[in-house]
MARBA-747050 format. One record per residue: residue number from 1; residue in three letters; chain; x, y, z of N, C-alpha, C in turn. Coordinates in steps of 0.2 Angstrom, whole numbers, m for minus. Layout:
<rs>
+-----+------+-------+-------+-------+-------+-------+-------+-------+-------+-------+-------+
|  nr | rest | kette |    nx |    ny |    nz |   cax |   cay |   caz |    cx |    cy |    cz |
+-----+------+-------+-------+-------+-------+-------+-------+-------+-------+-------+-------+
| NUM |  Ala |     A |     X |     Y |     Z |     X |     Y |     Z |     X |     Y |     Z |
...
+-----+------+-------+-------+-------+-------+-------+-------+-------+-------+-------+-------+
</rs>
This chain:
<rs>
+-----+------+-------+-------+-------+-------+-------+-------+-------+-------+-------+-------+
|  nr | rest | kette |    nx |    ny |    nz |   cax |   cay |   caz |    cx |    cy |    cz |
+-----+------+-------+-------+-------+-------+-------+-------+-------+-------+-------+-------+
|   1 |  Unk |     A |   144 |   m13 |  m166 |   145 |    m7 |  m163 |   152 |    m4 |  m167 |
|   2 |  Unk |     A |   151 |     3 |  m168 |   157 |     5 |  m172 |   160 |     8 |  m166 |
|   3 |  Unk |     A |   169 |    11 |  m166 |   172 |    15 |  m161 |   175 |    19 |  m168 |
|   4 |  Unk |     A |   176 |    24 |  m162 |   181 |    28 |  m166 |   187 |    30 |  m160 |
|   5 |  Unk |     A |   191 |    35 |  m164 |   197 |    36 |  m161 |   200 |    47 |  m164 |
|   6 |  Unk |     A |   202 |    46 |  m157 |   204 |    51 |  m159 |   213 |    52 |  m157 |
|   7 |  Unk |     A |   217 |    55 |  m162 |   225 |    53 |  m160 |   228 |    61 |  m160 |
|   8 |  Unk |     A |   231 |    63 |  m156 |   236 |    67 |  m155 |   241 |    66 |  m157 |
|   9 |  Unk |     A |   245 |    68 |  m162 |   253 |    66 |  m165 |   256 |    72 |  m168 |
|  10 |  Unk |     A |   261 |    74 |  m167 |   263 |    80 |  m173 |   264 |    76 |  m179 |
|  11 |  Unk |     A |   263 |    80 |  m183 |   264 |    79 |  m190 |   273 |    77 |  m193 |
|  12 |  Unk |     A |   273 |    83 |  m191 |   282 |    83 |  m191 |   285 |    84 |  m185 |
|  13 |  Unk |     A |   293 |    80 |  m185 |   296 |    79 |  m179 |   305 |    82 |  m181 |
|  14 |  Unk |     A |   309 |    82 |  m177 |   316 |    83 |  m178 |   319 |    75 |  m176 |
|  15 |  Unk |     A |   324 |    74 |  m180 |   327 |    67 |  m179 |   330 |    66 |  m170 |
|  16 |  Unk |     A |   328 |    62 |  m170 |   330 |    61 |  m163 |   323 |    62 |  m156 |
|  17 |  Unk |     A |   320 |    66 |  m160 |   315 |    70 |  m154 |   311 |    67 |  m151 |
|  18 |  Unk |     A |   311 |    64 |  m144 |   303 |    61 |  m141 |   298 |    64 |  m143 |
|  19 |  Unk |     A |   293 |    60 |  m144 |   285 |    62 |  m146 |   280 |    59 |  m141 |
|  20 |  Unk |     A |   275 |    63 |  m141 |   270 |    62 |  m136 |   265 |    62 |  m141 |
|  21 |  Unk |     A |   261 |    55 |  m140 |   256 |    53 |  m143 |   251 |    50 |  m138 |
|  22 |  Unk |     A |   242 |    53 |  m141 |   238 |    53 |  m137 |   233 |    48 |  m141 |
|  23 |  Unk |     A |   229 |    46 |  m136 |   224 |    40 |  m141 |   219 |    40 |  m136 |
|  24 |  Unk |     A |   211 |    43 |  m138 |   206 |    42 |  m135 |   201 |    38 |  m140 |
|  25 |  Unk |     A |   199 |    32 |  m139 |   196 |    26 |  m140 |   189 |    30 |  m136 |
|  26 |  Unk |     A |   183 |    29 |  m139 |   176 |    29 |  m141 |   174 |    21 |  m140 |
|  27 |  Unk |     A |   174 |    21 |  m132 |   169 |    13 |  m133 |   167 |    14 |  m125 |
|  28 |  Unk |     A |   163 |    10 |  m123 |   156 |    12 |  m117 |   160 |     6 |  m114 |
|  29 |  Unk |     A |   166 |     0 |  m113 |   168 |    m2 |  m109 |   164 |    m6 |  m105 |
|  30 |  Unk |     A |   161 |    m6 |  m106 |   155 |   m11 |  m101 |   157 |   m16 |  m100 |
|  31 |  Unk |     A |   157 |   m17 |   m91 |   160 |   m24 |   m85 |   157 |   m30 |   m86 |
|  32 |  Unk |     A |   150 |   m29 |   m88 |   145 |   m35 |   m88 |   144 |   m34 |   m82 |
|  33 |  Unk |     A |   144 |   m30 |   m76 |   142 |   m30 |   m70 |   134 |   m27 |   m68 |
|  34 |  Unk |     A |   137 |   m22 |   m72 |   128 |   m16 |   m70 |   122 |   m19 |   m73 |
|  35 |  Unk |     A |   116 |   m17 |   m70 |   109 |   m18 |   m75 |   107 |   m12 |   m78 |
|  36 |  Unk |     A |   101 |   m14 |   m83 |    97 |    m7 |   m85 |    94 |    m5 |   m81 |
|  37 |  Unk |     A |    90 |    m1 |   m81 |    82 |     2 |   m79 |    76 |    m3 |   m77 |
|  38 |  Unk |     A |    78 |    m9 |   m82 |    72 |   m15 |   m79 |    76 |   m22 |   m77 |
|  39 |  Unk |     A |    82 |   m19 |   m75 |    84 |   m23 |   m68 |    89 |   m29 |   m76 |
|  40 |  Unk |     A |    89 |   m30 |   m79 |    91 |   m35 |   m85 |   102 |   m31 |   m87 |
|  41 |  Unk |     A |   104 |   m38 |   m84 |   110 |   m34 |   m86 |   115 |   m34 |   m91 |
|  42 |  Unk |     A |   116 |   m28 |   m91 |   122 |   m27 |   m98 |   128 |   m31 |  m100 |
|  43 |  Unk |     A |   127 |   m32 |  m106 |   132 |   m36 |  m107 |   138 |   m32 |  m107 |
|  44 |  Unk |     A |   142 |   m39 |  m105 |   151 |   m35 |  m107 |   151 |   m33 |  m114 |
|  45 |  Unk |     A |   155 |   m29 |  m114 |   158 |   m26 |  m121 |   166 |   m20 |  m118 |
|  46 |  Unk |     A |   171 |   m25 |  m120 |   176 |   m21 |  m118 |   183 |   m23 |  m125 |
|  47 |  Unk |     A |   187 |   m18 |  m125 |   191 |   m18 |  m127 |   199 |   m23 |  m123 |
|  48 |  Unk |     A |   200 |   m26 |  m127 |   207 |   m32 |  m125 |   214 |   m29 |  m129 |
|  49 |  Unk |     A |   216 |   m24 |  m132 |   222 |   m23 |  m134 |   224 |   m19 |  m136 |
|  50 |  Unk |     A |   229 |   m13 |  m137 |   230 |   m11 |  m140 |   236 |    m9 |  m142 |
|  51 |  Unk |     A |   239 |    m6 |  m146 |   245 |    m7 |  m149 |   246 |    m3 |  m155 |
|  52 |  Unk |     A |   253 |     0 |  m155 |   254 |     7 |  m159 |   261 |     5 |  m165 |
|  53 |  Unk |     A |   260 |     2 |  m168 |   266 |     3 |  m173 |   270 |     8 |  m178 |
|  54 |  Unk |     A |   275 |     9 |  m179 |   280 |    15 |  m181 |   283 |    13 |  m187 |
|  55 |  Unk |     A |   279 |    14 |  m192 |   281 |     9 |  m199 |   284 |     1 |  m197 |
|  56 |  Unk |     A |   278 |    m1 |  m194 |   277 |    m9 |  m192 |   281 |   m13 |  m186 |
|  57 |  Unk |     A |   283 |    m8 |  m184 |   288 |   m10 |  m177 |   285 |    m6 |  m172 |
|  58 |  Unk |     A |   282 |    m9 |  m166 |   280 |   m10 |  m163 |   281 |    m8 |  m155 |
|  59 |  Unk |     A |   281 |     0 |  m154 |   282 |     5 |  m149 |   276 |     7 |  m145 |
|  60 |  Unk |     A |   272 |     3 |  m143 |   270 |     2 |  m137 |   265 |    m2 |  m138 |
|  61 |  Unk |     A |   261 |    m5 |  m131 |   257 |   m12 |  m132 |   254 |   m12 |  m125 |
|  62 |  Unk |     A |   247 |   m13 |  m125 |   244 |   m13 |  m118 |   238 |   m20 |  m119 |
|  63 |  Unk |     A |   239 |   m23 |  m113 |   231 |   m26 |  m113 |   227 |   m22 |  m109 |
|  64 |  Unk |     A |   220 |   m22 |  m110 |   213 |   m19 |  m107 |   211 |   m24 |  m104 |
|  65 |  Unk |     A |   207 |   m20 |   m96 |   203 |   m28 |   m95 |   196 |   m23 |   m90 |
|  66 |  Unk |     A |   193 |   m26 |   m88 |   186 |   m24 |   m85 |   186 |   m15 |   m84 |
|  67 |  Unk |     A |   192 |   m15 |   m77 |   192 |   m10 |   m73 |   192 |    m3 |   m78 |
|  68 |  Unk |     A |   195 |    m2 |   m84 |   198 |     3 |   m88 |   191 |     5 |   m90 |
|  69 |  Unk |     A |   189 |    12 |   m87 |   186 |    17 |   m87 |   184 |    17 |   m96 |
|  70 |  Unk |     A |   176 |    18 |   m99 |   173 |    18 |  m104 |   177 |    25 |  m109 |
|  71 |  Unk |     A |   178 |    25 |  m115 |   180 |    29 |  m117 |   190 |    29 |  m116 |
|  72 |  Unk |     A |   193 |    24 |  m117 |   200 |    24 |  m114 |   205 |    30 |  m116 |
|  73 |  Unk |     A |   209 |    32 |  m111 |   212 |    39 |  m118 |   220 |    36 |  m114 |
|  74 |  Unk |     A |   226 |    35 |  m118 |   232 |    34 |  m117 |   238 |    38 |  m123 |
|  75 |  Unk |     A |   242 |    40 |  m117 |   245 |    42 |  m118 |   253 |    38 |  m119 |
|  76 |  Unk |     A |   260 |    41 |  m121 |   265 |    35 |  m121 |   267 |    40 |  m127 |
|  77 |  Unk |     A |   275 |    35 |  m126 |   280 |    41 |  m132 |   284 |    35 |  m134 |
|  78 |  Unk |     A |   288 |    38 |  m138 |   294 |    36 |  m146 |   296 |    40 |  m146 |
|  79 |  Unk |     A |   301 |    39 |  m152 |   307 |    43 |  m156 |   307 |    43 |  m161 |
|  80 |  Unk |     A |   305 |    51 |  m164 |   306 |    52 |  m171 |   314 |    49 |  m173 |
|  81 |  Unk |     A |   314 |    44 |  m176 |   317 |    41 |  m181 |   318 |    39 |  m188 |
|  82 |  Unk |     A |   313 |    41 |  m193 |   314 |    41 |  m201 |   303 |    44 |  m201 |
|  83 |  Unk |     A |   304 |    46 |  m206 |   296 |    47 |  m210 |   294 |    42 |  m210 |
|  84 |  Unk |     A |   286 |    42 |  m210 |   282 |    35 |  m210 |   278 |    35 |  m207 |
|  85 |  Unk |     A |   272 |    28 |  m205 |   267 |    31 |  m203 |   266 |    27 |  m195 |
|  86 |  Unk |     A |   262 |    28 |  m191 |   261 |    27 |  m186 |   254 |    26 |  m185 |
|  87 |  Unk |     A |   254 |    18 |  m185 |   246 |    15 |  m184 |   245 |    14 |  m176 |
|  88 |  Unk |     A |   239 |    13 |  m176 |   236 |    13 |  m171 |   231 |     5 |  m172 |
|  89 |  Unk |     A |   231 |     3 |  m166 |   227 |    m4 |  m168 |   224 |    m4 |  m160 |
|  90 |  Unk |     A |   218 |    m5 |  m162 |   215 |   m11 |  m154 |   209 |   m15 |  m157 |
|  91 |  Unk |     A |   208 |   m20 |  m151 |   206 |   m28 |  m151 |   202 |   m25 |  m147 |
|  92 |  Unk |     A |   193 |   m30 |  m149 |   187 |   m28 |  m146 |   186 |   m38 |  m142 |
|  93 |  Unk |     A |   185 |   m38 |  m138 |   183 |   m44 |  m134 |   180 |   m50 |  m138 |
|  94 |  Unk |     A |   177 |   m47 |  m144 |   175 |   m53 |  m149 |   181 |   m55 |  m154 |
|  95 |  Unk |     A |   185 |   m49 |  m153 |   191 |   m52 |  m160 |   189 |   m46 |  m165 |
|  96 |  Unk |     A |   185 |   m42 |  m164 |   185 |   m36 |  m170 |   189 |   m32 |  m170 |
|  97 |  Unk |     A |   193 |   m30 |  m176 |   198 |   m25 |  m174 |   197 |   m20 |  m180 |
|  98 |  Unk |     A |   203 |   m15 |  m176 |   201 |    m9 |  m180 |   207 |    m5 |  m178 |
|  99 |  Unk |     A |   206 |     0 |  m186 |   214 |     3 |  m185 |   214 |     9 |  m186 |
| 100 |  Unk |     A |   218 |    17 |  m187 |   218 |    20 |  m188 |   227 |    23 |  m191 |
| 101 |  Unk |     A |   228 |    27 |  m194 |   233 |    28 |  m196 |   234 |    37 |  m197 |
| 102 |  Unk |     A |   241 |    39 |  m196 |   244 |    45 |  m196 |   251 |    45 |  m199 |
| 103 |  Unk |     A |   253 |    51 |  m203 |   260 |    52 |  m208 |   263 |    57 |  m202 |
| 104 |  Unk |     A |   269 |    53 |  m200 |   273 |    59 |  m199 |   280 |    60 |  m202 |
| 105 |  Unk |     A |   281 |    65 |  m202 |   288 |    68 |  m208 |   294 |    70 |  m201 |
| 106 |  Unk |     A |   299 |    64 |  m205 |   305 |    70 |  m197 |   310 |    71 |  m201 |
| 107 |  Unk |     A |   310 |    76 |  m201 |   316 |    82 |  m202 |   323 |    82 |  m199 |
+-----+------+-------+-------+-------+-------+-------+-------+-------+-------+-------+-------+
</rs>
């Protein structure tokens, strides 16, 4: 199963300035609770972590567990502090991981 991601971030920032960054994850989140149509139930498949690095240091960190709504969208801030880039990282229940990355320039 592939996710994707979708990230809110400005590009460019002023030294010093809070930044508001958004991340809405593309994943179906399934509890293993519900069945199909022919009564047969769905497996789990959820998301366990994620985490947002600011040229490799480490500005915000969440674990995921059943209850978090399919499609997870999170929100969370920083401080523009130097240029560089800001990865995004989250962990699939099996250990599949997956990343995404954005340049921002602070003036």
């Amino acid at each position: 199963m592939s996710t994707t991601i979708r990230i809110a971030a400005p590009k460019q920032a002023s030294r010093g300035e809070v930044l508001e960054l958004k991340a809405l994850i593309r994943h179906p989140m399934e509890t293993g609770y519900r069945r199909d149509l022919y009564g047969k139930q769905i497996p789990e498949n959820i998301l366990t972590r994620f985490e947002c690095l600011y040229n490799g240091e480490r500005v915000f960190a969440g674990e995921l567990f059943r209850a978090i709504a399919a499609d997870p969208f999170l929100t969370f801030y920083t401080v523009a502090l130097e240029s560089g880039t800001l990865e995004f990282r989250w962990v699939g229940q099996d250990g599949q991981r997956y990343s995404e990355s954005v340049e921002l320039e602070v003036l």
